[in-house]
C-alpha positions as CSV (number, residue, x, y, z in Angstrom):
1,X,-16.8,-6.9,17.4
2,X,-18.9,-9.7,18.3
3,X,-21.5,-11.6,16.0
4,X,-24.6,-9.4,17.6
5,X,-22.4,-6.3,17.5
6,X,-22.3,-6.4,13.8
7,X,-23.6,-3.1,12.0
8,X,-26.7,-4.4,9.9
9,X,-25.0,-3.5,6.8
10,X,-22.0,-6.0,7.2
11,X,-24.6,-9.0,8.2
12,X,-25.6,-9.9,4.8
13,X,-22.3,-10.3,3.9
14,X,-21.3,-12.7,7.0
15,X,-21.4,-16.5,5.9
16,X,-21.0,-18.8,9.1
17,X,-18.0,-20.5,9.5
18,X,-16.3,-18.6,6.5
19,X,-16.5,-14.8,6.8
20,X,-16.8,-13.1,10.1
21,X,-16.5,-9.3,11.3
22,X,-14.6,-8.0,14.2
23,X,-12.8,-5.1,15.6
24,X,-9.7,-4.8,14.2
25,X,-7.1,-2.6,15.7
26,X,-8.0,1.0,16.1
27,X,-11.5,-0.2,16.3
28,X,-11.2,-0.7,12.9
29,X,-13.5,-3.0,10.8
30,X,-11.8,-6.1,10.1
31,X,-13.1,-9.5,8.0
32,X,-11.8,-12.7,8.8
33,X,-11.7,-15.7,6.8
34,X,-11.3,-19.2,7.0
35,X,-11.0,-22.1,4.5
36,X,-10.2,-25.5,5.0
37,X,-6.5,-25.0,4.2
38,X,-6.2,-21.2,5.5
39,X,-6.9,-18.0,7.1
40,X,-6.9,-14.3,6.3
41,X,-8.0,-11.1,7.2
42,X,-9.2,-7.8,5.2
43,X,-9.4,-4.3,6.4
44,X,-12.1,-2.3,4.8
45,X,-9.7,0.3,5.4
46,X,-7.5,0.5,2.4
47,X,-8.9,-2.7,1.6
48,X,-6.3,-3.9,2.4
49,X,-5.3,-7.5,2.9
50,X,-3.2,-8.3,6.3
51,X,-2.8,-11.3,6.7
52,X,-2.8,-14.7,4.8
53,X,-1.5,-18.2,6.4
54,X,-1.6,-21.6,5.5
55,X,-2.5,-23.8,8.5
56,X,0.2,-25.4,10.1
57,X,2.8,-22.8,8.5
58,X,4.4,-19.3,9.3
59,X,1.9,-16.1,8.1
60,X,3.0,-15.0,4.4
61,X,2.7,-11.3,4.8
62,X,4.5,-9.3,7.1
63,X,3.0,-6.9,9.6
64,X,4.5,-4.0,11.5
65,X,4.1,-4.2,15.0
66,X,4.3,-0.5,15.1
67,X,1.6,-0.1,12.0
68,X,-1.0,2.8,12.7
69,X,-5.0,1.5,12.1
70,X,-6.7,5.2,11.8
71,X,-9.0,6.8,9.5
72,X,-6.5,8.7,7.1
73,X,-3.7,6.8,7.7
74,X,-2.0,3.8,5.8
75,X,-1.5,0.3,7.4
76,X,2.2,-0.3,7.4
77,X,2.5,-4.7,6.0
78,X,0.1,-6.8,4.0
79,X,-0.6,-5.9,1.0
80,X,-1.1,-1.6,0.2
81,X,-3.2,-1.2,-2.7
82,X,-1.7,1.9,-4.4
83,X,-3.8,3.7,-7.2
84,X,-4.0,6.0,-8.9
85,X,-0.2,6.6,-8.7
86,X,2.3,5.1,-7.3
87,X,5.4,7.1,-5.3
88,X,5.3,10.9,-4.9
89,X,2.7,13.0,-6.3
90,X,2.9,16.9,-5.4
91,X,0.6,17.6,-2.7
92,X,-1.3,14.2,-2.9
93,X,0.4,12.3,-0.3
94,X,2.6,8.9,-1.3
95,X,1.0,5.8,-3.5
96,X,-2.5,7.1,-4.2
97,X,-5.7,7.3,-2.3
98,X,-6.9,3.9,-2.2
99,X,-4.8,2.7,0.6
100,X,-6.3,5.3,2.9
101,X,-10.0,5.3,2.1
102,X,-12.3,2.6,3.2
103,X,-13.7,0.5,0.6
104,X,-17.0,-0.8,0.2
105,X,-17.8,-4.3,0.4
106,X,-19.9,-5.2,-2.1
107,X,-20.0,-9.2,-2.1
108,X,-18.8,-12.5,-0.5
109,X,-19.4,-15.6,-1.6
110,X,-18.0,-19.4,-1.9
111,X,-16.9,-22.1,-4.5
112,X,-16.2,-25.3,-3.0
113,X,-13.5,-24.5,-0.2
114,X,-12.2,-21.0,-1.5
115,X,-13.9,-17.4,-0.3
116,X,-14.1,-15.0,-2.4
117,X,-14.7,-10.8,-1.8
118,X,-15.7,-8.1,-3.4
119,X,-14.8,-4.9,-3.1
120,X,-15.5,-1.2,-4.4
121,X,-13.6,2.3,-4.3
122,X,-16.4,4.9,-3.2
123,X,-16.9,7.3,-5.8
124,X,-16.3,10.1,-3.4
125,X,-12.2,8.9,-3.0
126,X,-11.1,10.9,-6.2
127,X,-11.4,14.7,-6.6
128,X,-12.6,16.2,-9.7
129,X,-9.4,16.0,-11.1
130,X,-9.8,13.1,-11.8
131,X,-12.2,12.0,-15.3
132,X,-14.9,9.9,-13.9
133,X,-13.8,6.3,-13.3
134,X,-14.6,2.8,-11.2
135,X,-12.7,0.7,-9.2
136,X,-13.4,-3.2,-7.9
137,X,-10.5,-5.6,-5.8
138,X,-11.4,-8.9,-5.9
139,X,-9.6,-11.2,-3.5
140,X,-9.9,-14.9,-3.3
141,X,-8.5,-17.1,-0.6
142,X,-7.7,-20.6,-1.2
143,X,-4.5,-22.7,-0.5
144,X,-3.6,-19.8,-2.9
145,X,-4.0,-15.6,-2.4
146,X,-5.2,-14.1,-5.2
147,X,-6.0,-10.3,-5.7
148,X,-7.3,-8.5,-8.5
149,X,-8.0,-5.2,-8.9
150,X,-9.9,-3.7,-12.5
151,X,-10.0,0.2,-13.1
152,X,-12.7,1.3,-15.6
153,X,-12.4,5.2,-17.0
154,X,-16.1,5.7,-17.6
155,X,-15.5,8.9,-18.9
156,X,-16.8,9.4,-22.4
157,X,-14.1,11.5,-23.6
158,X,-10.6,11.6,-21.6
159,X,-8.3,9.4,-21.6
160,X,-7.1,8.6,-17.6
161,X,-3.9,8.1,-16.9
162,X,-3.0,5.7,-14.1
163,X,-0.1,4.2,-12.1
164,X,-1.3,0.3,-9.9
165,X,0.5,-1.9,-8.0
166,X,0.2,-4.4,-5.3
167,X,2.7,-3.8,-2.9
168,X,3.2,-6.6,-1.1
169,X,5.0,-7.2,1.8
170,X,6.5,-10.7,2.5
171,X,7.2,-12.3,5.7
172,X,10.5,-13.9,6.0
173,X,13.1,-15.9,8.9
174,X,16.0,-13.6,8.5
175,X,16.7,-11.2,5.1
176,X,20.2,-12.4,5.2
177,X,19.5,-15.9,4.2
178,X,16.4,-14.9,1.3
179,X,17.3,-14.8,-2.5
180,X,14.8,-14.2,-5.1
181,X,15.1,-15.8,-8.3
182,X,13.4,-14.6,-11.9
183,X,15.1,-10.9,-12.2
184,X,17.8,-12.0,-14.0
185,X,19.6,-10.1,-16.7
186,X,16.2,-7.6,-16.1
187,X,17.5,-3.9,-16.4
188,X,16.3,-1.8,-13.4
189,X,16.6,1.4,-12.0
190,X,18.0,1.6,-8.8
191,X,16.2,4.3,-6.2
192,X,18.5,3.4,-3.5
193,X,21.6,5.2,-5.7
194,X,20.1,8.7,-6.0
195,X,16.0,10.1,-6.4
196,X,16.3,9.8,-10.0
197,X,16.9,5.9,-10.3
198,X,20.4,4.8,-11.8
199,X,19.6,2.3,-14.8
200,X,21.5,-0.7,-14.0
201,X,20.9,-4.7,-14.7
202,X,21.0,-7.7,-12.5
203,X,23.6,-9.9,-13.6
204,X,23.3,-12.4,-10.7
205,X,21.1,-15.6,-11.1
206,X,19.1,-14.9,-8.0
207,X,19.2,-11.7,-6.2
208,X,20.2,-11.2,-2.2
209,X,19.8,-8.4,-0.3
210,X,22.6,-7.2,1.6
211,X,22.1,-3.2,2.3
212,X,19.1,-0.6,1.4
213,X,17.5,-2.4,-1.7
214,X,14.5,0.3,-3.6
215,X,14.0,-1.5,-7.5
216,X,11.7,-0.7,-9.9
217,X,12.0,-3.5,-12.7
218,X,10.2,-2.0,-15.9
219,X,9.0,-4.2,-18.3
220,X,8.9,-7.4,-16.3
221,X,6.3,-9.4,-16.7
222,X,7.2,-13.4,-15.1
223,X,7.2,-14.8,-12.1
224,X,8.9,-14.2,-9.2
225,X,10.0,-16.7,-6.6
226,X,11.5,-15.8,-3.3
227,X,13.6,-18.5,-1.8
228,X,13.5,-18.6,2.2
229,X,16.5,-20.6,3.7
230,X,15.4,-20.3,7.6
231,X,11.8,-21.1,6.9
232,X,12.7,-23.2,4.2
233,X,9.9,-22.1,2.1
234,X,9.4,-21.1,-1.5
235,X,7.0,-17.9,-1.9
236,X,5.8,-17.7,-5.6
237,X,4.7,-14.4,-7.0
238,X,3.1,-15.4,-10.3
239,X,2.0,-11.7,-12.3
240,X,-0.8,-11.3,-14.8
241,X,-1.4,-7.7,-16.5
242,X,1.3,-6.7,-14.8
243,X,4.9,-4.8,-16.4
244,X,6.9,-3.9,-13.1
245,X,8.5,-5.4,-10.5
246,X,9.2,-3.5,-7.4
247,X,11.7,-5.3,-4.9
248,X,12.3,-3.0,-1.6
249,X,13.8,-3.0,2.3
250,X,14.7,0.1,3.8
251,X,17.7,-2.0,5.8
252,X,18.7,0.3,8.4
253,X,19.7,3.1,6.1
254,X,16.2,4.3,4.5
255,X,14.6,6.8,6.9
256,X,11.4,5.9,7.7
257,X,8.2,7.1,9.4
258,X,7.6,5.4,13.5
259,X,4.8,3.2,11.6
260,X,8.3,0.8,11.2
261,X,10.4,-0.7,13.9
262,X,13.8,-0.2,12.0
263,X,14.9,-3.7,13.6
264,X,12.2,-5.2,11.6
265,X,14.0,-4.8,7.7
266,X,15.2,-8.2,8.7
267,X,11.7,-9.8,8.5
268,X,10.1,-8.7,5.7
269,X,10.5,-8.1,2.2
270,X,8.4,-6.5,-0.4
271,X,7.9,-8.0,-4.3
272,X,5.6,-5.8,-5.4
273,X,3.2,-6.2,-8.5
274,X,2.1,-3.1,-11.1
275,X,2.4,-1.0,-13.6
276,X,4.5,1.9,-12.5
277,X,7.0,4.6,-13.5
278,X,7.6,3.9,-17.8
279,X,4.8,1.2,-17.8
280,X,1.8,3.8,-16.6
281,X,-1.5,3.3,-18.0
282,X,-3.0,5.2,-20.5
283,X,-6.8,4.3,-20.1
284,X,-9.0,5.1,-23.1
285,X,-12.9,6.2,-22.4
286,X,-14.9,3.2,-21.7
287,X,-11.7,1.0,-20.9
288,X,-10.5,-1.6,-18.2
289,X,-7.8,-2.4,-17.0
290,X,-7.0,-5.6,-14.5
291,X,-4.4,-6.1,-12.6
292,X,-3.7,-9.5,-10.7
293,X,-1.9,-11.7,-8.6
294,X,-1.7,-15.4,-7.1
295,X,0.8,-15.7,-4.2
296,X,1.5,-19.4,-3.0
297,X,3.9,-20.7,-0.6
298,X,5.7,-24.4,-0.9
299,X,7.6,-26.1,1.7
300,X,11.1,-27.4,0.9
């Protein structure tokens, strides 16, 4: 999509040199963004961030080259937003709505050499099911990524309950040389060993991942920091508002859709962010909750 193939509605949002629109596969719109430390790119679809890189290093978030871009369907890398649920639901697909309905953008704007975006679930997205409620992400790129994204329930006399989480999927050199350090002594449950999750606890100071890896840490709250030997970067995953930790690769065991190249478990793992399974929100009428991030990457 070139500058003067821009719909009219995106133009307003467009700030030279900083945010751009283009074409993004499956003709899908795509923003780009530039800063004077890095780059990025949102999808209205799912809102859904795909790619972050600080100049001069490798990208942070890892893509499928295989990843479908189509109305309807999720994009497979970067950063899924899932809500309202997270997982399974009977007969409403896997992680929620969001990450298959395009968002709205609603405002860009910049402070000093960061960008920040603004973005809004239609109304439309939930069924009537659902009590009345609002949804914003706010993403900000600087030498940092952050994301945040607030639910209101604006009913005015149901409470709403709600699963969110930031599934984030990392780029790495090679899975066999990553550990990732702040899990420690954290109990999980363990989706890899059976549907129903086997409670177990991490008794290692930093965790690698050597076979099919699916972890839900409840009540989890600090950092996360993943260690990258063959990059020799550290990837900090720094949690507000936020009670799980997911940590998940499918290694060559977990059957997955032909959105995934299964020789592509070795670049990528995901340290997801939310409040899921026990630690499911229980919004009050008139409520909010938030939700947020900051991802950074140091060289070592």
């Amino acid at each position: 999509m070139e500058n003067n193939a821009v719909p009219q509605q995106f133009r307003k949002f467009e700030i030279p040199g900083r945010v751009t629109f283009a074409t993004g596969g499956g003709s899908l719109p795509k923003i780009n963004i530039t800063t004077g430390r890095s780059t990025a790119e949102i999808y209205l679809h799912g809102a859904h961030v795909t790619g972050f890189r600080i100049n001069g290093e490798p990208p942070l978030l890892f893509m499928s080259a295989k990843s479908r871009f189509a109305p309807g369907q999720p994009i497979r890398g970067g950063v899924p937003v899932c809500f309202p649920w997270f997982g399974r639901r009977g007969g409403g697909g896997v992680h929620g709505f969001a990450r298959i309905t395009q968002w709205e953008l609603v405002a860009t704007a910049t402070h000093g050499d960061g960008v920040t975006l603004r973005f809004r679930l239609p109304q439309t997205a939930a069924s009537k099911a659902w009590p009345p409620f609002s949804v914003e992400f706010a993403v900000t790129v600087t030498e940092q990524l952050t994301m945040e994204l607030t639910a209101q329930n604006e009913s005015a006399d149901k409470n709403m309950e709600i699963e969110n989480c930031l599934h984030t999927y990392f780029a790495i050199g090679d899975i066999r040389h990553v550990s990732i350090a702040g899990l420690r002594s954290a109990p999980f449950d363990d989706f890899a060993d059976g549907a129903d999750g086997a409670r177990k606890v991490e008794n290692d100071p930093a965790l690698r991942i050597t076979k099919e890896t699916n972890r839900v840490y409840p009540d989890t709250t600090g950092t996360v920091e993943i260690h990258d030997e063959n990059l020799k970067r550290t990837i900090r995953v720094e949690k507000f508002n936020s009670h799980s930790t997911v940590v998940w690769n499918p290694w060559t065991t977990q059957k997955m859709p032909d959105d995934f190249d299964p020789a592509e478990y070795r670049q990528m793992v995901c340290v997801e962010t939310g409040n899921v399974k026990q630690n499911k929100i229980s919004l009050p009428p008139g409520k909010t909750a938030a939700l947020k991030v900051v991802l950074e990457s140091k060289k070592y």
